[in-house]
GUVO-606854 format. One record per residue: residue number from 1; residue in one letter; x, y, z of N, C-alpha, C in turn. Coordinates in steps of 0.1 Angstrom, whole numbers. Layout:
BEGIN
  seq  type   n.px   n.py   n.pz  ca.px  ca.py  ca.pz   c.px   c.py   c.pz
  NUM     A      X      Y      Z      X      Y      Z      X      Y      Z
...
# end
This chain:
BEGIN
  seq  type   n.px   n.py   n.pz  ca.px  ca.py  ca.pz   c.px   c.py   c.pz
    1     X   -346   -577    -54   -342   -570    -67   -333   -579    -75
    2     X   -333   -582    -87   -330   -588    -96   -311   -579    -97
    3     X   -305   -591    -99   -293   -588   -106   -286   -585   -118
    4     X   -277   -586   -120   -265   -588   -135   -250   -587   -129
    5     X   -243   -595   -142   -224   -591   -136   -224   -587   -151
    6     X   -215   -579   -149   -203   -580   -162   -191   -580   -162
    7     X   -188   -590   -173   -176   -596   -170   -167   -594   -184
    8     X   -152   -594   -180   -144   -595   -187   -142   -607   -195
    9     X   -139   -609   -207   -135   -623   -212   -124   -624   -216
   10     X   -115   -616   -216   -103   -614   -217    -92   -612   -204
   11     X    -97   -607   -196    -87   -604   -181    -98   -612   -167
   12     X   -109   -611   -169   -116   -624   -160   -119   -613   -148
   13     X   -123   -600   -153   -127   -592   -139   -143   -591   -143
   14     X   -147   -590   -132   -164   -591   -130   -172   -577   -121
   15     X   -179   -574   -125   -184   -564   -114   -203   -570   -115
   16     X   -206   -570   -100   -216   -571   -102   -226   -556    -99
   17     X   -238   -560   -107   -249   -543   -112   -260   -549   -101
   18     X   -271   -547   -103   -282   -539    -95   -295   -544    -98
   19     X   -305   -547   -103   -318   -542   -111   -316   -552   -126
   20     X   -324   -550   -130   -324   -552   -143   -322   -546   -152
   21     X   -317   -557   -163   -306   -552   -178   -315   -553   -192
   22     X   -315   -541   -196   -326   -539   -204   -316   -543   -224
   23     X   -322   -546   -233   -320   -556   -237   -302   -538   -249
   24     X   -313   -529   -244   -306   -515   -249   -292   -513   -238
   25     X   -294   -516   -226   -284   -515   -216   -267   -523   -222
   26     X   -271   -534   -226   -267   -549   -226   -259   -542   -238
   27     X   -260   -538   -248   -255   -537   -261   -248   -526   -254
   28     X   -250   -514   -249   -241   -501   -248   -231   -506   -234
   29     X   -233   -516   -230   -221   -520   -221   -211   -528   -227
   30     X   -218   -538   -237   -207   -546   -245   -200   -541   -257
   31     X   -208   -529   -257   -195   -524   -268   -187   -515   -263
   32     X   -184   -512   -249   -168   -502   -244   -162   -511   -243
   33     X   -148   -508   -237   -140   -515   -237   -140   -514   -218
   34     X   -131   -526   -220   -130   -529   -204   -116   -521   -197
   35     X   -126   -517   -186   -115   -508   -181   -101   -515   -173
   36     X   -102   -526   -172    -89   -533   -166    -82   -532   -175
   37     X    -81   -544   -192    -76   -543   -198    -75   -538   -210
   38     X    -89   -533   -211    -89   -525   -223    -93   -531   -240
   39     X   -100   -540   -236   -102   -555   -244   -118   -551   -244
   40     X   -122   -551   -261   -134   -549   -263   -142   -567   -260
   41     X   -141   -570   -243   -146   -581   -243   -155   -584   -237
   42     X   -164   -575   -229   -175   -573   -221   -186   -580   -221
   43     X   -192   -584   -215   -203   -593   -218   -209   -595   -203
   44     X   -224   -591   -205   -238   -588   -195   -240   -603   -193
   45     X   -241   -607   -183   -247   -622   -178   -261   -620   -164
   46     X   -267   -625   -172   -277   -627   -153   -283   -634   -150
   47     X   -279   -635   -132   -282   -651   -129   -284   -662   -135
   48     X   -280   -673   -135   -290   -686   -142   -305   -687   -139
   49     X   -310   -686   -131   -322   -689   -125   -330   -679   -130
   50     X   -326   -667   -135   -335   -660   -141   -334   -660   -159
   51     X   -324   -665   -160   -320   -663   -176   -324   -675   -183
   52     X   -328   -682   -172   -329   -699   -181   -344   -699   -188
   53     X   -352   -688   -182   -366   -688   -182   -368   -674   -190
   54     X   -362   -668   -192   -361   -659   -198   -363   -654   -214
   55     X   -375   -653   -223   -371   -652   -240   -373   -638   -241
   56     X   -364   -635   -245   -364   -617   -255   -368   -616   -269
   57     X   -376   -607   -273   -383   -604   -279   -376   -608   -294
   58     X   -374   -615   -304   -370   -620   -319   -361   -627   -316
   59     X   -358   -629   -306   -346   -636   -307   -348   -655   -308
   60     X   -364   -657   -307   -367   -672   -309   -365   -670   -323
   61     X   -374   -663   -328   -376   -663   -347   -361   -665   -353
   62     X   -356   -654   -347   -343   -662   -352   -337   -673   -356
   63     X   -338   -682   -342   -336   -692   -336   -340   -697   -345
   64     X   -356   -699   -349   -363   -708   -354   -358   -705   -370
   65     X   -355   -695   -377   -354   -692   -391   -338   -696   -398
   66     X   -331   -700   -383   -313   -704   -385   -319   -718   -394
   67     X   -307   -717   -405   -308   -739   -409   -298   -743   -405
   68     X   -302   -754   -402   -290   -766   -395   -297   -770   -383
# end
């Protein structure tokens, strides 16, 4: 079974999840605030090994339609 952590970026606490993080999961976790400190700083990470390979749906076009 596939992983995820979420982590603090402000106080540096981590919990690790379960399963997979669906791209709707990911947004309704990073916008509470964190219950250590209380710092809207949340942020879904998973594994490298799965995320390195990983493209979600617009987010290349994007990519590709940025200048610079």
């Amino acid at each position: 079974m596939a992983g995820w952590t979420v982590g603090c970026a402000a106080c540096d606490r981590r919990w690790d999840r379960v399963g997979n993080v669906s791209e709707y999961e990911r947004q309704a976790v990073e916008s509470r605030p964190c219950p250590g400190c209380g710092g809207y700083t949340l942020v879904c990470r998973e594994p490298p090994s799965e995320a390195s390979g990983r493209v979600y749906p617009g987010r290349a076009e994007a990519k590709r339609r940025r200048p610079g």
